[in-house]
C-alpha positions in Angstrom: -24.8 23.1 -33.6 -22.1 21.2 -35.4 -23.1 20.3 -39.1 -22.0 16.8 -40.8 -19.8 18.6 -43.4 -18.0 21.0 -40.7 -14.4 20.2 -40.0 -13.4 18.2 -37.1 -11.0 19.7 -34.7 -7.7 17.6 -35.1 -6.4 15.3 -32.7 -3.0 15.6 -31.4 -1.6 12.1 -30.7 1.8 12.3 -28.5 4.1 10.1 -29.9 5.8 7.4 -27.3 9.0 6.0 -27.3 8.7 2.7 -28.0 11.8 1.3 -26.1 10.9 3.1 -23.1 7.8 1.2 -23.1 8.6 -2.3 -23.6 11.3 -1.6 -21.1 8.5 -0.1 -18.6 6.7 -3.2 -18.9 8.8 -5.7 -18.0 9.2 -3.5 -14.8 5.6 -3.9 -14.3 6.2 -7.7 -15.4 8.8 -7.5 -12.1 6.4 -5.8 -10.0 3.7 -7.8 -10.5 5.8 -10.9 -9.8 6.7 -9.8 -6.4 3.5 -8.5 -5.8 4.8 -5.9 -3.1 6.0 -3.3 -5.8 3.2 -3.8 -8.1 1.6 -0.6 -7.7 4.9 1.3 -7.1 5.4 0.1 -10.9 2.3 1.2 -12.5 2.5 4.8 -10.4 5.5 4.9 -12.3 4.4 4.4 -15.5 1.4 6.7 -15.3 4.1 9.3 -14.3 6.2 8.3 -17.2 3.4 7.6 -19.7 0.1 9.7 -21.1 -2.9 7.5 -21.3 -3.6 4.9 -22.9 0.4 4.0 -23.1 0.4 4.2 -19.0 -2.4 1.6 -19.0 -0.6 -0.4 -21.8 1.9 -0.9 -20.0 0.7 -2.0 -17.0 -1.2 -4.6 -19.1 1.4 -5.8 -21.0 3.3 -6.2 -17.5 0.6 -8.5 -16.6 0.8 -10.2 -19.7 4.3 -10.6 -19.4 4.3 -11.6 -16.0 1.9 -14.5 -16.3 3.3 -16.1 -19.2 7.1 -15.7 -18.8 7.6 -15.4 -15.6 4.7 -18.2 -14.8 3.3 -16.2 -12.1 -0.2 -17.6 -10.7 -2.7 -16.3 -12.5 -4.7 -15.1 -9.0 -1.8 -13.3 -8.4 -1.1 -11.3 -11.6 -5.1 -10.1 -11.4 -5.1 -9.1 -7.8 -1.8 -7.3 -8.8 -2.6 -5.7 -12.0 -6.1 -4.5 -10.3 -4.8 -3.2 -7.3 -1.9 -1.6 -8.9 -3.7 0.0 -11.9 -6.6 1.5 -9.2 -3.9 3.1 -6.9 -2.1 4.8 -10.4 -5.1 5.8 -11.3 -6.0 7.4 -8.3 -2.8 9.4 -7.8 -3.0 10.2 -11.5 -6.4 11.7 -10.5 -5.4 13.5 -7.1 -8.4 11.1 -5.1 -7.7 12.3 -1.6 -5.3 10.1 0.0 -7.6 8.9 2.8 -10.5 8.1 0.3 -7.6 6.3 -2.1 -6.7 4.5 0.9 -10.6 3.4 1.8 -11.3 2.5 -2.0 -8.3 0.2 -2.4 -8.4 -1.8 0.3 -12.9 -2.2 -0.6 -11.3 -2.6 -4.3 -8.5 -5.1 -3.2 -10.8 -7.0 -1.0 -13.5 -7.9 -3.4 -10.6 -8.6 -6.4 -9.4 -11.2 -3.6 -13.0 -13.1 -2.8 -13.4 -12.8 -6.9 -10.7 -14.7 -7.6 -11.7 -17.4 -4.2 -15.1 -17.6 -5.8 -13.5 -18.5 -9.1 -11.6 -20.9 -7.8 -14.0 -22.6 -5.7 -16.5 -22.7 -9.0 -14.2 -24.3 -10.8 -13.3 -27.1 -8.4 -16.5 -27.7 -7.5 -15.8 -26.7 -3.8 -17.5 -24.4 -1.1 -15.7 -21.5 -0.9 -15.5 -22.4 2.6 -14.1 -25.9 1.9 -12.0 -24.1 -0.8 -9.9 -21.5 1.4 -8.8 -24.4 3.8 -7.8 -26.1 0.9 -6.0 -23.7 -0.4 -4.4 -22.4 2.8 -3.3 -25.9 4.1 -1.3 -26.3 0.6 0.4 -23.3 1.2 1.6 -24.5 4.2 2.4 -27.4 3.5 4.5 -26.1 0.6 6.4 -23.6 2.5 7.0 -27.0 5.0 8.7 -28.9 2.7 11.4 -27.0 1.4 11.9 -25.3 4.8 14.8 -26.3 6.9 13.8 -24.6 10.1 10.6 -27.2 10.3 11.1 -27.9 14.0 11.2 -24.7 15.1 8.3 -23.5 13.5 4.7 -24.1 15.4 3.1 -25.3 11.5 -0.4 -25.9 13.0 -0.7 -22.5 14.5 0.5 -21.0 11.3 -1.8 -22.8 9.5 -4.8 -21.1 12.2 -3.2 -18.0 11.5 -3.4 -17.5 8.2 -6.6 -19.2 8.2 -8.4 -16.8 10.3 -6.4 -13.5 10.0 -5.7 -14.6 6.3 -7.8 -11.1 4.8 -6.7 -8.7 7.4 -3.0 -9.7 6.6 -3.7 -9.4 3.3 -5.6 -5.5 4.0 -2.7 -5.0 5.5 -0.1 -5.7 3.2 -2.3 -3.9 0.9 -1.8 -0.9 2.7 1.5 -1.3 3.2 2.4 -1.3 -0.2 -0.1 1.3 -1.1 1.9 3.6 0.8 5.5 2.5 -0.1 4.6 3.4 -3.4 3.0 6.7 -3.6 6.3 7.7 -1.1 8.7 6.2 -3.6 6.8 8.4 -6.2 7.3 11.2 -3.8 10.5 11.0 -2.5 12.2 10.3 -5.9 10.7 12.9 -7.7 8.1 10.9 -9.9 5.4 13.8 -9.3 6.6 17.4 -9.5 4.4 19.4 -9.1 4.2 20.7 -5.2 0.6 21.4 -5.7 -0.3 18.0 -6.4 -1.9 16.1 -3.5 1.3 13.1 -3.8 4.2 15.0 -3.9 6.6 15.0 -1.0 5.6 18.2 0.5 1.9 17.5 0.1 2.3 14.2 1.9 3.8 15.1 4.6 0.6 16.9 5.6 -0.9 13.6 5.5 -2.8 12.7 8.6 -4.4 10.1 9.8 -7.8 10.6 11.4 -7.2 10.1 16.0 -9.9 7.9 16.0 -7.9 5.5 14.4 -5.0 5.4 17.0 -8.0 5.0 19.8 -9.5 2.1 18.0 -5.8 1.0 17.4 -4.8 1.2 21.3 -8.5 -0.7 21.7 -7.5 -3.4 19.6 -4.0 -3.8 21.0 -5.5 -4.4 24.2 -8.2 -6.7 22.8 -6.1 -9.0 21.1 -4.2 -9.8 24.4 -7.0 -10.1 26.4 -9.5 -12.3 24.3 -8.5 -15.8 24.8 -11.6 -17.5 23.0 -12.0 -17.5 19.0 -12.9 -14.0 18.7 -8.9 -13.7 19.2 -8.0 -13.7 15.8 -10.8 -11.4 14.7 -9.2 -8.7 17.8 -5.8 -9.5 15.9 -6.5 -9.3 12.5 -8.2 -5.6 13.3 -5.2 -5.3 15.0 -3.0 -5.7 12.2 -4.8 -3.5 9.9 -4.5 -0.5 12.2 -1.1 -1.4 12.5 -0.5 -0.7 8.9 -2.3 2.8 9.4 -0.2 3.7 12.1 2.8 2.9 10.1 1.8 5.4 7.4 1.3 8.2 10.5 4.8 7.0 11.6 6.5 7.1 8.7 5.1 10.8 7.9 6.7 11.8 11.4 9.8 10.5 10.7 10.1 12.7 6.6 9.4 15.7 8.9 12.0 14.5 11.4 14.3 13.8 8.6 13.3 17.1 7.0 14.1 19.4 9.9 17.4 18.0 9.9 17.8 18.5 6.8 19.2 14.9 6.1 20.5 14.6 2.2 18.0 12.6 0.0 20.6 9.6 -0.7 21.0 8.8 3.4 17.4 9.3 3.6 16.4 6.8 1.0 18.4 4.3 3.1 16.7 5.3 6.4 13.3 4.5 4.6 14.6 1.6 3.6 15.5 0.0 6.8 12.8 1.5 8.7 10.2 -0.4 6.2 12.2 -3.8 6.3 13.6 -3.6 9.6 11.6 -1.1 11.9 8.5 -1.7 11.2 7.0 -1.6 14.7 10.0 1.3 15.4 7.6 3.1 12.9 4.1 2.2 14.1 5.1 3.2 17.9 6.1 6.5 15.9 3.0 6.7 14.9 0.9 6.1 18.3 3.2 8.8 19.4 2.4 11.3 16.5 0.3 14.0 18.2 2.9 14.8 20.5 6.0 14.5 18.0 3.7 16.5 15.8 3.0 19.0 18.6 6.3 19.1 18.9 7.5 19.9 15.7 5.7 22.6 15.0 6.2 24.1 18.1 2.8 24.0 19.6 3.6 24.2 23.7 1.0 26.6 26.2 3.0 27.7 28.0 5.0 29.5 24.9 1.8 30.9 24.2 0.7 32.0 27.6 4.2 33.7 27.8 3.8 35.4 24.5 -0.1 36.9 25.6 1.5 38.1 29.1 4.2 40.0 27.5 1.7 41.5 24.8 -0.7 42.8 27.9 
């Protein structure tokens, strides 16, 4: 039992580098503005940064962000949230999969937050309040857009007003996933035990169920022709963004038996994200047997081997 006058065991507070950090958070200040690399930002800084400096950096991003670089306020919370939960959780080793599951819960509710504060303050049904908002969207994007004939505006409009939170889920993922590989692939985390380093992920595997509900849904979303079609497509797209993390996972191992130098390989993940995105996600339908593959799983090898050992 520890008695009042007993000395306390002293503290040691790391020291921080004070230019490091302002610098760090007008990265997050970047990040959060694009919204993409918002969590790729804030894995950095936890990698960079002990607590509480990690956290205070992603704060003053967000801080930074909303009143010098004028970004929506909605936007700067759903950032800052989602970011600072996905940091946190690699900081922690949460199991990829679970990580995965709690962000897109955790990014989902952050998202009908901020639509319940908005319709509260107008006044509105949240209802009333989400057509609102999305037909000023639209209509934004319309008017400074020089393709405007081309573009079918009306079925835009349906599409983001129906499959609005799946697209959203999947971005989520998306960018979930681009940043805990940037963190591996550039050599954020070092440690080869730790659950998000490049070897560890690349062990990563998504559950088959999911490519069976994913080939489901593919075929669903073609054949429902009533308004159940945008539900079958927005499930769609959310797989899709699963699939895309399988697929990407086959193609470091592809990349990695070929021993492909870390500078070209950055490039091919670059393209592959911006420009071969479905290149990816039929990569990852097509996992099992790559993976089979790779590792060199085949019968009849093994049927030969047990004939020649009887």
């Amino acid at each position: 039992m520890r008695v009042v006058n007993d000395k306390q065991d002293p503290v040691e507070v790391k020291s921080v580098d004070l230019f490091a950090l302002i610098s760090q958070m007008f990265l997050v200040s970047v990040g959060v503005a694009t919204w993409v690399f918002s969590p790729m930002v804030m894995v950095l800084s936890h990698c960079r940064f002990a607590n509480p400096w990690s956290k205070a950096a992603g704060l003053g991003g967000a801080i930074l962000a909303l009143l010098f670089l004028e970004v929506p306020l909605a936007q700067v919370v759903l950032a800052f949230v989602v970011g600072l939960f996905v940091a946190d959780g690699v900081e922690r080793q949460v199991k990829p999969f679970q990580l995965i599951s709690q962000t897109l819960a955790v990014a989902m509710l952050s998202a009908l937050a901020c639509l319940v504060w908005g319709a509260v303050v107008q006044g509105q049904a949240l209802s009333h309040f989400w057509m609102n908002w999305v037909t000023t969207l639209v209509d934004r994007v319309q008017s400074g857009n020089a393709l405007q004939k081309t573009v079918n505006w009306a079925a835009l409009k349906d599409l983001i007003l129906f499959e609005g939170p799946f697209l959203y889920l999947s971005a989520t993922l998306m960018t979930l996933w681009i940043s805990v590989g940037a963190a591996a692939h550039f050599g954020w985390i070092k440690e080869e035990s730790n659950l998000y380093s490049s070897k560890s992920l690349k062990t990563f595997r998504v559950p088959r169920w999911v490519s069976l509900v994913f080939i489901v849904s593919f075929v669903g979303q073609l054949v429902v022709t009533s308004s159940y079609h945008y539900v079958a497509g927005g499930i769609f797209r959310v797989l899709s963004g699963f699939m895309f993390i399988q697929g990407s996972v086959c193609l470091a191992l592809l990349l990695e038996q070929r021993k492909v130098r870390s500078g070209v390989r950055t490039l091919i993940y670059s393209m592959a994200t911006v420009l071969g995105f479905y290149a990816l996600v039929g990569m990852g339908i097509m996992s099992p047997w790559i993976l089979r593959k790779k590792n060199r799983v085949s019968p009849q090898i093994l049927r030969t081997n047990l004939e020649e050992q009887t």
